[in-house]
SEZATOR-10896 format. One record per residue (C-alpha): residue in three letters; x, y, z. Coordinates in nm, 3 decimals, always signed. Example, Ala and Ser with C-alpha at 12.3 -4.5 7.8 and 13.67 -1.06 7.14 Angstrom:
2
+-----+---------+---------+---------+
!   r !      xx !      yy !      zz !
+-----+---------+---------+---------+
! ala !  +1.230 !  -0.450 !  +0.780 !
! ser !  +1.367 !  -0.106 !  +0.714 !
+-----+---------+---------+---------+
***
This chain:
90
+-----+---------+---------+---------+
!   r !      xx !      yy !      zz !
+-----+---------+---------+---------+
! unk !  +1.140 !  -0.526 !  +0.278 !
! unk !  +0.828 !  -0.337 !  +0.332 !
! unk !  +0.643 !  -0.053 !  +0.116 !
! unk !  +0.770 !  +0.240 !  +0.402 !
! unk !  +1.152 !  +0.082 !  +0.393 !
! unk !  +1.111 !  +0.081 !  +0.014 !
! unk !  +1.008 !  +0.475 !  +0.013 !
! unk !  +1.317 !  +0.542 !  +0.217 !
! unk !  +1.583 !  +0.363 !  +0.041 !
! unk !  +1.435 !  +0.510 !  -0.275 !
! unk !  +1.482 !  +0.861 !  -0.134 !
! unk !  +1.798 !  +0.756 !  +0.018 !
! unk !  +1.980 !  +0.637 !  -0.327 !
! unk !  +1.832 !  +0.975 !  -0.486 !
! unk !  +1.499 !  +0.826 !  -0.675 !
! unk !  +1.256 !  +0.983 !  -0.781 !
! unk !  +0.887 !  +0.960 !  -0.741 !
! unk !  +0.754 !  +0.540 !  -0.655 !
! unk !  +0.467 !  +0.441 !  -0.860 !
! unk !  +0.266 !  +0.108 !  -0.798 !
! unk !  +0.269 !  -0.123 !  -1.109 !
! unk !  -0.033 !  -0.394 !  -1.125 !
! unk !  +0.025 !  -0.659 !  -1.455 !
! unk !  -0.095 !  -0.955 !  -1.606 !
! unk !  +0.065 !  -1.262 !  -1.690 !
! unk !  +0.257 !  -1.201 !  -2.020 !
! unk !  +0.463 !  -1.332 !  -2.261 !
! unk !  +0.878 !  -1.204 !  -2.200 !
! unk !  +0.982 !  -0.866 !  -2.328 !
! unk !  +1.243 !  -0.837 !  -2.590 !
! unk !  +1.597 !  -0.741 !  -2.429 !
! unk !  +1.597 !  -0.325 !  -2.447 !
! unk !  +1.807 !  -0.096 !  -2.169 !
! unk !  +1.698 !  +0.235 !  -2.032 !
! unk !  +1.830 !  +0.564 !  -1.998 !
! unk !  +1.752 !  +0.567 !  -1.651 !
! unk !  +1.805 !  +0.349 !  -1.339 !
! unk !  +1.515 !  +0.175 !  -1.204 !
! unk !  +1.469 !  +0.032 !  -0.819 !
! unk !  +1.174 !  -0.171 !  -0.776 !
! unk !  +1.016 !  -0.399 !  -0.492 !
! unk !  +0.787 !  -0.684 !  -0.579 !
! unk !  +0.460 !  -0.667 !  -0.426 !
! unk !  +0.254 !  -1.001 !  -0.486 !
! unk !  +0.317 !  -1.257 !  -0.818 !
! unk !  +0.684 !  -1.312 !  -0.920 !
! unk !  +0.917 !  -1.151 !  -1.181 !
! unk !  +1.146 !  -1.300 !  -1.398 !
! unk !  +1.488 !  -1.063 !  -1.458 !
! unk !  +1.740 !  -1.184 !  -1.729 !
! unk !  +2.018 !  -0.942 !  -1.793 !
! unk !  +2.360 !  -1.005 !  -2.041 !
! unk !  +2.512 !  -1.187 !  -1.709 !
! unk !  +2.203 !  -1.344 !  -1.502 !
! unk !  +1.861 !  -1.486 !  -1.453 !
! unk !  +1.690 !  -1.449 !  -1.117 !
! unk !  +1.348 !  -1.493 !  -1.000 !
! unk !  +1.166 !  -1.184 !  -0.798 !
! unk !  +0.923 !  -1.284 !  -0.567 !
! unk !  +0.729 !  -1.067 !  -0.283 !
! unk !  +0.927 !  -0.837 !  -0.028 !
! unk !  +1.236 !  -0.875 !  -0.276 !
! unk !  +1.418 !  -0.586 !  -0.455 !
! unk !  +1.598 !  -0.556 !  -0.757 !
! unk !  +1.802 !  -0.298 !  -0.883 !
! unk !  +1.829 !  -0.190 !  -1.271 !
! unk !  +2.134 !  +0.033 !  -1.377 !
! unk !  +2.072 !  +0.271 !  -1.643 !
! unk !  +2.241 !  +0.111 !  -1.980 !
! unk !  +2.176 !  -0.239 !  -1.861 !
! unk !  +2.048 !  -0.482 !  -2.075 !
! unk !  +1.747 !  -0.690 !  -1.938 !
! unk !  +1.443 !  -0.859 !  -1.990 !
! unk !  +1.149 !  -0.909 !  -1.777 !
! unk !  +0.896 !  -1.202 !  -1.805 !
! unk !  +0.597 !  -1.156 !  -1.489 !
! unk !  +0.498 !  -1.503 !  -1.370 !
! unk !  +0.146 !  -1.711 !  -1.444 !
! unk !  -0.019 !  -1.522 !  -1.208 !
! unk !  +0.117 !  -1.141 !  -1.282 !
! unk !  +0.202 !  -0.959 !  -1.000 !
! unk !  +0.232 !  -0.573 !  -0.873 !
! unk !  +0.542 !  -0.401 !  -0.781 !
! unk !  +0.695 !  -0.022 !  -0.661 !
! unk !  +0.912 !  +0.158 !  -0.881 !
! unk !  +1.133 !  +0.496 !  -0.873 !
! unk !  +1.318 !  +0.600 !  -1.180 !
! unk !  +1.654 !  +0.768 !  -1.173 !
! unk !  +1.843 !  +0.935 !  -1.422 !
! unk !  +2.173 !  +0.790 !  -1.544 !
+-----+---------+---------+---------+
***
């Protein structure tokens, strides 16, 4: 998937604004949940995603989806990485 199919799907699935991440390498985040949903395509580097039920790996062009309540972690790889990401409410 591409940045303009991104924008569209976001829209589509009632998003909200996308905003461009850019991070480091870093250590992995404590498990936490949001109060909103969160759709995000990877960019460039890779993205580790552990929730209560799986692990997967994110890599470029690939898009994961974040329901609101669900409890995650996130762990960016050696190299860090960017990513797009709209926020939606419950």
């Amino acid at each position: 998937m591409n940045e303009e199919e991104f924008r569209k799907l976001a829209k589509e699935k009632g998003y909200g604004e996308v905003e461009l991440y850019e991070v480091g390498p870093g250590p992995e985040e404590e498990m936490h949940a949001h109060d909103h949903s969160v759709l995000s395509l990877v960019l460039s580097g890779e993205f580790t995603m552990t929730t209560e039920n799986w692990t997967k790996v994110f890599k470029a062009g690939e898009l994961c989806e974040n329901p609101a309540g669900t409890m995650h972690k996130e762990r960016t790889g050696p190299e860090g990485g960017s990513f797009l990401a709209a926020k939606k409410l419950g």
